[in-house]
ChimeraX commands (.cxc) that place a marker at each C-alpha (Angstrom):
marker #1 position -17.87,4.60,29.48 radius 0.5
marker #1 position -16.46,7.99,28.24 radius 0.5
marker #1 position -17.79,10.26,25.91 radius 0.5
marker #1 position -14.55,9.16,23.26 radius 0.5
marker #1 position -15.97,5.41,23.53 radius 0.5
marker #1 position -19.75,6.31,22.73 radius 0.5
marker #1 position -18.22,8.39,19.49 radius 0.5
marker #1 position -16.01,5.55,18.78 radius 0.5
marker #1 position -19.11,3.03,19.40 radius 0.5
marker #1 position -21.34,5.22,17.29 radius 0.5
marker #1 position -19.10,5.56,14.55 radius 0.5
marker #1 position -18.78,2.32,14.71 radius 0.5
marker #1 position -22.52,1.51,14.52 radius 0.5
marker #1 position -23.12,4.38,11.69 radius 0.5
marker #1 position -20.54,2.31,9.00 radius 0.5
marker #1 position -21.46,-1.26,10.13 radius 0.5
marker #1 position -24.76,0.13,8.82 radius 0.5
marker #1 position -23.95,1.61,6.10 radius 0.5
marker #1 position -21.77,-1.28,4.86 radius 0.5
marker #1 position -24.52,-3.97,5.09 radius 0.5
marker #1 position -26.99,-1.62,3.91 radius 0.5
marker #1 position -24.91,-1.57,0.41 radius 0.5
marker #1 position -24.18,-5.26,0.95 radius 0.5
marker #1 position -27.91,-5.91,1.43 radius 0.5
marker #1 position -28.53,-3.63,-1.72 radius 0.5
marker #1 position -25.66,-5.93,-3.67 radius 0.5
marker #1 position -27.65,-9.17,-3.08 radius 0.5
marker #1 position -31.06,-7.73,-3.89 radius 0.5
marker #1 position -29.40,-6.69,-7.32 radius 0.5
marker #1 position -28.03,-10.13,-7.52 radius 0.5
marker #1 position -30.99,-11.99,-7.73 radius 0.5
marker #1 position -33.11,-8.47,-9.79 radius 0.5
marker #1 position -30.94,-9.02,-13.07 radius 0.5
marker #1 position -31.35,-11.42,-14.92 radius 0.5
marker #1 position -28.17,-10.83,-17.35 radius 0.5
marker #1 position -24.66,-11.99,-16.04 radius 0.5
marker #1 position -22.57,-8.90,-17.19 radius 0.5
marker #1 position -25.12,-6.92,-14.96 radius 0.5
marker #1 position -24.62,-9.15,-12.05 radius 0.5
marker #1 position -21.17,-8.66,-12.18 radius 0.5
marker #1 position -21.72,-5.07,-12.59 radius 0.5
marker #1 position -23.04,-4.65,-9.26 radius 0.5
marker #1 position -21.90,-6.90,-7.16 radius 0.5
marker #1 position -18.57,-5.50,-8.01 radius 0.5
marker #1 position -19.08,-1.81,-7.28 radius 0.5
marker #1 position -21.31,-2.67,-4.60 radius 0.5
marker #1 position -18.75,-5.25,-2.67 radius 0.5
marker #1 position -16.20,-3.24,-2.88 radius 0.5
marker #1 position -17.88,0.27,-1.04 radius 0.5
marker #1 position -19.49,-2.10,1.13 radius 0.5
marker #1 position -16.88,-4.21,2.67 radius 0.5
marker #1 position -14.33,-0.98,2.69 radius 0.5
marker #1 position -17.55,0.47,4.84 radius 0.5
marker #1 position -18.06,-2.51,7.37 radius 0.5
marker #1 position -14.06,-2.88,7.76 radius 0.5
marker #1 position -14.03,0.77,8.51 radius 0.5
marker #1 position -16.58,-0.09,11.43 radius 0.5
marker #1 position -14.10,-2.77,12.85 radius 0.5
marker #1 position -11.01,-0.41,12.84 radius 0.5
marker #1 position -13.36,1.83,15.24 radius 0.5
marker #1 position -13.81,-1.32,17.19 radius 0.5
marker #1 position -10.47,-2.66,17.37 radius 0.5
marker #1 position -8.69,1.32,17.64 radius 0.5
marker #1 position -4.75,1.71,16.98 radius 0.5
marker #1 position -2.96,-1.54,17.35 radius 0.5
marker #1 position -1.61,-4.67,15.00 radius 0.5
marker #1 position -5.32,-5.58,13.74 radius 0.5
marker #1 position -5.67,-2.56,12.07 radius 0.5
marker #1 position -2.48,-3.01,9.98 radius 0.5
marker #1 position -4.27,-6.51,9.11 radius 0.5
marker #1 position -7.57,-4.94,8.05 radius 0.5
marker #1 position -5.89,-1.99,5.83 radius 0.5
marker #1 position -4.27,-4.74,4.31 radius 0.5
marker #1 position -7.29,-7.08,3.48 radius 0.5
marker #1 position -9.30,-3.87,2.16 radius 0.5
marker #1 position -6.14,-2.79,0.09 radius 0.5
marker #1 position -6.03,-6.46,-1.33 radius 0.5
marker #1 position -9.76,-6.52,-1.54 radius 0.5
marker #1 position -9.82,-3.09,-3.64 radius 0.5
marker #1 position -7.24,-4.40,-5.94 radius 0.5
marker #1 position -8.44,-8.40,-6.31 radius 0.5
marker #1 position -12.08,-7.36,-6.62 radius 0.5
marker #1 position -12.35,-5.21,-9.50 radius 0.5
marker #1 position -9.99,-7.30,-11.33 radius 0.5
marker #1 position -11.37,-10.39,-11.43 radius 0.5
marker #1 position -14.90,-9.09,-11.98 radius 0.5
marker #1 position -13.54,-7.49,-15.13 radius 0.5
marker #1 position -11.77,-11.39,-16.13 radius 0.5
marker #1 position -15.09,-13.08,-15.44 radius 0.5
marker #1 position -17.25,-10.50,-17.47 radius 0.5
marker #1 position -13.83,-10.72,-20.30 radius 0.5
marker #1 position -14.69,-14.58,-20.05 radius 0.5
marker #1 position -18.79,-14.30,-20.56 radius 0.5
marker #1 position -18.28,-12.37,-23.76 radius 0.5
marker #1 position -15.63,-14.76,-25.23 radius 0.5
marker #1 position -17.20,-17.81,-24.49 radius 0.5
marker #1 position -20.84,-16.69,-24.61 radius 0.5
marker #1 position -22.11,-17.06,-28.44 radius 0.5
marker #1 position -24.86,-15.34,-28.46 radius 0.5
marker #1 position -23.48,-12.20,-26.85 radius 0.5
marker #1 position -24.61,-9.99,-29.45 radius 0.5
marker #1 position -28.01,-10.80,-28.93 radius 0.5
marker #1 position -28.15,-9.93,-25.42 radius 0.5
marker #1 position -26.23,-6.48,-24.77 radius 0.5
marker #1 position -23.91,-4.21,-26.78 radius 0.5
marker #1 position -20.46,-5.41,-27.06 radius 0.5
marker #1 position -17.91,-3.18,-28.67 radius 0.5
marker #1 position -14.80,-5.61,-29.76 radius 0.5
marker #1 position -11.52,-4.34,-29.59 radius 0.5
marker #1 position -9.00,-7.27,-31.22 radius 0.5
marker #1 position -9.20,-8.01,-34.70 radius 0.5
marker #1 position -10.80,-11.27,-34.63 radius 0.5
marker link #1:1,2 radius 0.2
marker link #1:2,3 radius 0.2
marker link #1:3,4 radius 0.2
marker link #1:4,5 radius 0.2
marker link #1:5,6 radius 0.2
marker link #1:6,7 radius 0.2
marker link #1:7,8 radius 0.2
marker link #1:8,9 radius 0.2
marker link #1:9,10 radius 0.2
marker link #1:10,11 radius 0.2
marker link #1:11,12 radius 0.2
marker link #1:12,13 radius 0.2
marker link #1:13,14 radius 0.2
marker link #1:14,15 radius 0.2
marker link #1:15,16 radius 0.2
marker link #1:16,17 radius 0.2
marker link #1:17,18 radius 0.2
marker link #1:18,19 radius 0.2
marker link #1:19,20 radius 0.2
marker link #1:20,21 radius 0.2
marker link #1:21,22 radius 0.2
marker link #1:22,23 radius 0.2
marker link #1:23,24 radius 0.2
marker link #1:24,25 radius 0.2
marker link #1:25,26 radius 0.2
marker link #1:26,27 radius 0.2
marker link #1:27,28 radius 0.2
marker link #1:28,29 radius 0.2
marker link #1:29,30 radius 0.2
marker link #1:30,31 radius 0.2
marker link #1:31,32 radius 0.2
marker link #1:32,33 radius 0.2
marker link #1:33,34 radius 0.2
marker link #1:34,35 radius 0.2
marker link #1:35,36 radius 0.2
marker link #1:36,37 radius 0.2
marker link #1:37,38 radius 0.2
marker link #1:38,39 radius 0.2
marker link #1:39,40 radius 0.2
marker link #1:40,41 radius 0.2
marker link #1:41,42 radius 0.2
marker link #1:42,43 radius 0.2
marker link #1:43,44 radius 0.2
marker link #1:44,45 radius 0.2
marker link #1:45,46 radius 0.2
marker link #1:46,47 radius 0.2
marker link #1:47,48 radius 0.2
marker link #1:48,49 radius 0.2
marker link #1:49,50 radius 0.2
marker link #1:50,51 radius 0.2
marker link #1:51,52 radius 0.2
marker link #1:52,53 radius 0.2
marker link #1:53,54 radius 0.2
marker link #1:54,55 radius 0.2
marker link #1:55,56 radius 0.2
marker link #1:56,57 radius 0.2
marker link #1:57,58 radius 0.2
marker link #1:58,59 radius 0.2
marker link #1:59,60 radius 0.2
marker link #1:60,61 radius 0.2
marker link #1:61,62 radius 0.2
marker link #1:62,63 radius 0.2
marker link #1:63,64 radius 0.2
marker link #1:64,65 radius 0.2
marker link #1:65,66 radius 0.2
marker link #1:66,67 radius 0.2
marker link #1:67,68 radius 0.2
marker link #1:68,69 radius 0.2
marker link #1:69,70 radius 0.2
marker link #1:70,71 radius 0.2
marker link #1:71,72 radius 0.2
marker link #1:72,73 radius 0.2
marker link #1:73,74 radius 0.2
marker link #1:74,75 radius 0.2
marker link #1:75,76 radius 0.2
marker link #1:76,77 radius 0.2
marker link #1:77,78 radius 0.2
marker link #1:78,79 radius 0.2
marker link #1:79,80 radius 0.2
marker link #1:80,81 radius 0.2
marker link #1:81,82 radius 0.2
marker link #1:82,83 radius 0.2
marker link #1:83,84 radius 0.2
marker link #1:84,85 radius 0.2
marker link #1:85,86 radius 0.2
marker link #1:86,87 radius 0.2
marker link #1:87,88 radius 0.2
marker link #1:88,89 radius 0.2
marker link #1:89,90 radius 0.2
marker link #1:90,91 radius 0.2
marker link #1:91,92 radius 0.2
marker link #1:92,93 radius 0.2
marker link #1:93,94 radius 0.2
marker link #1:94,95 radius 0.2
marker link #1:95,96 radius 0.2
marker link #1:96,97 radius 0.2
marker link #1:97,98 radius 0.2
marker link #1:98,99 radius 0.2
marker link #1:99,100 radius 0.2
marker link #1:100,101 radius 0.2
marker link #1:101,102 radius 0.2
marker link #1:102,103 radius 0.2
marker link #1:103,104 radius 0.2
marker link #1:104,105 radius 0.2
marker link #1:105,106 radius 0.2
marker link #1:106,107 radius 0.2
marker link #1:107,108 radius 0.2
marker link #1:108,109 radius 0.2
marker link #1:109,110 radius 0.2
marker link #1:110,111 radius 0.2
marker link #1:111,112 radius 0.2
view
């Protein structure tokens, strides 16, 4: 092996780790709140750093051909998709939730 592969292979290594540390990090807060809108809260932030780091890893893996097109692609739809339906589940918890008020701030912006 050449001295480009062991970068590539220890780049490669360094973000794999990385991403499943903050993935690991994501489930422990899964199961340490108790509230939903907190849940959401950080499994959301923490999904979406985490898989952009562990994809990053594969693109060192793979190098330049047609497979990283694909993964640019799934982190692009992943950065988009991710955010937006965390923020339509947590929009669905406080409307349908009816004692909201007793469990966290919620600042209402419609005129109901």
């Amino acid at each position: 092996m050449t001295i480009l592969e062991w970068v590539r292979f220890g780049l490669a290594l360094l973000f794999m780790a990385a991403g499943l540390t903050v993935l690991f990090g994501a489930t422990l807060g899964l199961f340490r709140f108790d509230y939903i809108l907190n849940r959401i809260h950080v499994t959301a932030a923490s999904d979406t750093f985490g898989l952009l780091l562990t994809y990053i890893s594969l693109m060192f893996v793979f190098g330049w051909n047609i497979a990283l097109l694909k993964l640019l692609l799934v982190i692009l739809f992943l950065w988009v998709a991710n955010p937006v339906s965390s923020h339509l589940i947590a929009h669905i918890e406080i409307a349908t939730n009816p004692r909201i008020e007793e469990e966290c701030e919620v600042i209402r912006h419609d005129d109901r």
